[in-house]
Every structure is written in C-alpha cells, then in structure tokens.
N, C-alpha and C positions, 0 to 999 in steps of 0.2 A: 541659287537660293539656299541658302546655307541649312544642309543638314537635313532638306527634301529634295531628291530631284527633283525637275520640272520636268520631266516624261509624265513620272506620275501626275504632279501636279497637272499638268494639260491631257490627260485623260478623262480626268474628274472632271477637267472642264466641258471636256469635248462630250463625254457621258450628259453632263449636264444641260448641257445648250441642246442636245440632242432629244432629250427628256421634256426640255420646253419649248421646242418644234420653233427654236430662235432662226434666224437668218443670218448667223454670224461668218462672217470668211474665216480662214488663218490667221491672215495679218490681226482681225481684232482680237483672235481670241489668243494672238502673240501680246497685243497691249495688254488685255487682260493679266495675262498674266507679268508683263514688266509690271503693273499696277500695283498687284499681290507682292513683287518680290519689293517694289518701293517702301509701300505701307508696313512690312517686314522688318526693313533696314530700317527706317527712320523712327518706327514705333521703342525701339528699343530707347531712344534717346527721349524723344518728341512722347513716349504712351498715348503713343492717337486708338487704340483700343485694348481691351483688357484681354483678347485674343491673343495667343500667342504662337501658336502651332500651325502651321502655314497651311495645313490640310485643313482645319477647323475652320482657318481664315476662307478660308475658298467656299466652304459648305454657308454656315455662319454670315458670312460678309458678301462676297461674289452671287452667288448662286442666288442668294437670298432674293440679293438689288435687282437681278437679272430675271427673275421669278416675275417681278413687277413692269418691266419694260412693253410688254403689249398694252398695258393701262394706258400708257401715252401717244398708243397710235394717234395720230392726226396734231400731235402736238407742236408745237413749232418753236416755243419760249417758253424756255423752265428753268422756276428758281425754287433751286434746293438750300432750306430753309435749317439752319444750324447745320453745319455740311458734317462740319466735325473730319473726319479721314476721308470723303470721297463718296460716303454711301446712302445714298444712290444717286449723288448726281457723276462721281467720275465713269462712273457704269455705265446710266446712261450714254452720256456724253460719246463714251467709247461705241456702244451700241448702237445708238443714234445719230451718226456722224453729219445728219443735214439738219438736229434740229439744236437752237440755243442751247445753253443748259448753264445756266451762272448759280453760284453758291454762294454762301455768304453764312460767316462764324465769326462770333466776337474773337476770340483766340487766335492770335497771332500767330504763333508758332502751328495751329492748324493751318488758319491759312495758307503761311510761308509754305507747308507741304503741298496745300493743293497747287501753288504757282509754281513747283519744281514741277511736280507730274504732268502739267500743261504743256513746260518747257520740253522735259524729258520726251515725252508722249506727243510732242508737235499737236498739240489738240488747239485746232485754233475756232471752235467753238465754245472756247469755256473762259468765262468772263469770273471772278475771285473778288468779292468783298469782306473786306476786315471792319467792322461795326454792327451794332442792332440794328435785325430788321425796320423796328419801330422806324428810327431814323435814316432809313432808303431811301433816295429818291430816283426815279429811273425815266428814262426820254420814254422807251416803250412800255408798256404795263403787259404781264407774264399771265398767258393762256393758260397756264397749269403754274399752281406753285405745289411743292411735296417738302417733306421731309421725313424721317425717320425715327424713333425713338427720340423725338425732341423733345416734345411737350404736351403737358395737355391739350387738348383737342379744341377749347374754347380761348386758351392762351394763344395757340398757333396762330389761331384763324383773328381774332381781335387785333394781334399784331402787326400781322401780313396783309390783311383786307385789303390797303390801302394800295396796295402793288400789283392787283387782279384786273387783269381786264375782262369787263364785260362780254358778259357769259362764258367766263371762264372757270376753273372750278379748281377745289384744293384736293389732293390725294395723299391723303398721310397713309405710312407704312407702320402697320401695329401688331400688335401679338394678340392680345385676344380683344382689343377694343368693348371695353365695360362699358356698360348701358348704360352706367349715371355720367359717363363721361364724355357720351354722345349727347345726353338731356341736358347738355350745363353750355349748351352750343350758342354764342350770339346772337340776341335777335334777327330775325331775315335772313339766318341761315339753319339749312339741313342736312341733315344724310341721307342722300340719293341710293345711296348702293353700300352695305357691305360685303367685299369677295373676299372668301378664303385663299390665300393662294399654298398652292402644294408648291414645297421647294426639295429639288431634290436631295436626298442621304439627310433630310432635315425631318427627324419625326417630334413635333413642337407646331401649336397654334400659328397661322402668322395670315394677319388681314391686312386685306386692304378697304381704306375708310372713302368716299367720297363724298364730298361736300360743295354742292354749291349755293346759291342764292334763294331764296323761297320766291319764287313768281307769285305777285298779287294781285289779283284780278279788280 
C-alpha cells in the first residue's frame, strides 16, 4: 500500500476489531486489509471516496462498517443499498462469511470495483447489481436491507420496501440521524431503535437507525 505500511495498517486493525470485541481470524483481517489497499488503488482512477489517506480510510471507512457488524447478528440476506465503494456491504461480507450480502449502485465503474474485490477477494457470497433499487427484482426477498450515507431515511425505505421480506427490517448507518428525517418516514413504517455506535480512533457522532413495519392490531 503505497506510502503506509501495512504493519501499521493491520495494527489499527487489529487494535480495532479488538476494541469491538469482533470474532475476526487473520485471514479476514488479511482481506480487510487487501480491501483497503483495493479501494486505495482504484479510487485514485475510479474517486470511489473523497478519503484519501489510507490510515483515515481505515478509521473513517473500515472500522466505521465493522462498528456496525453485530447489528446483523442472526442475518442471513443483506442488500446494501447504494454500495458506492464497499461500505458496508464489502465489510460485512468479509466479516460475515456465511451470510448473503448483495449491493447494488446505479454507477458502473463502482460496481465494476465491487466485482474485482469479489474476484480478487474469492468472496463468493457477494452478489453486485448495476441499476436502481426502484427497478430490482429478486427470487428471494432480503431479511435486512442497509445502507450508508445514502439517502434520506424516507427515500431509502419508499424505494427498497419492495425487496423486504417479511418481518424483516431496514438498518441505515448515519451520523447524527435528525429528527425531522425520521418523522418524514413512510406510512406503516417506524423507528424501532436508535444506537450510537462508538468507532474506534473516530471522535464524531455515528448512529445506527432501525426501521421496521408498524404492527396493527
């Protein structure tokens, strides 16, 4: 990785995972970081994020995704929704190695990233679509859908509904998640839960929103 070692680099990691008491081996936390040095290489060409300093990328981007990984305990099919570079479905995916994890970005040249890191990375859990959620359509319907600094909260879920399976629910990853932008929420849907999550070497707001169905009696 040009210009950081990766000792250091897989320190912060190792610090990190450590920090949020993850169950990661070496092997993953070796993908992790081929992950890091991908997103690195090809951002310079591709600008898959406005990060550019591979230690930031790790705090910032990594650690961030990985901060959120116990949210999906019991998950099984997850679609990370505007994938953009990987974050947080190639995370997951890595972290999660027995459960689904498909993305999907209008942005071709992101995609195209995410189906090298698949390649590269042998991840043969990770399924890559190039078009609008709107216009999905999928054989199985997705226990958890997430995404990250997508969109708004009411946009997300209007779009994606349609791809949920019953009694499953939406987990968006957000920074301080504003109150009018939880009350602008689709009919028959709520927020169940907001959790702060603490990421390490990250002193900055960062929630997690859950949302699922309103039950009506």
């Amino acid at each position: 990785m040009a210009g950081v070692d990766r000792t250091a680099l897989a320190q912060v990691l190792a610090n990190g995972v450590a920090e949020l008491h993850l169950d990661l081996s070496a092997g993953q936390q070796d993908q992790l970081l081929d992950y890091l040095a991908l997103l690195g290489k090809w951002n310079h060409v591709y600008n898959l994020t406005s990060v550019r300093d591979p230690l930031q990328m790790m705090t910032l981007h990594l650690l961030d995704s990985l901060a959120a990984v116990p949210a999906f305990a019991g998950a099984q099919n997850v679609l990370d929704v505007g994938a953009g570079g990987g974050l947080p479905g190639l995370v997951l995916a890595i972290a999660r190695p027995d459960m689904k994890v498909s993305m999907i970005d209008t942005v071709h040249k992101k995609t195209a990233f995410l189906t090298q890191v698949k390649v590269e990375l042998g991840l043969k859990n990770v399924t890559v679509y190039t078009k609008k959620v709107q216009d999905l359509v999928v054989n199985a319907p997705f226990d958890v859908i997430t995404s990250r600094a997508f969109a708004d909260l009411s946009d997300f879920i209007d779009w994606s509904q349609h791809l949920l399976a019953e009694g499953g629910r939406f987990i968006a990853l957000k920074g301080t998640a504003p109150q009018e932008e939880r009350e602008r929420l689709p009919e028959d849907w709520k927020v169940q839960q907001l959790q702060p999550l603490r990421v390490p070497g990250l002193d900055a707001e960062r929630h997690l929103v859950f949302v699922e169905r309103s039950v009506t009696v």
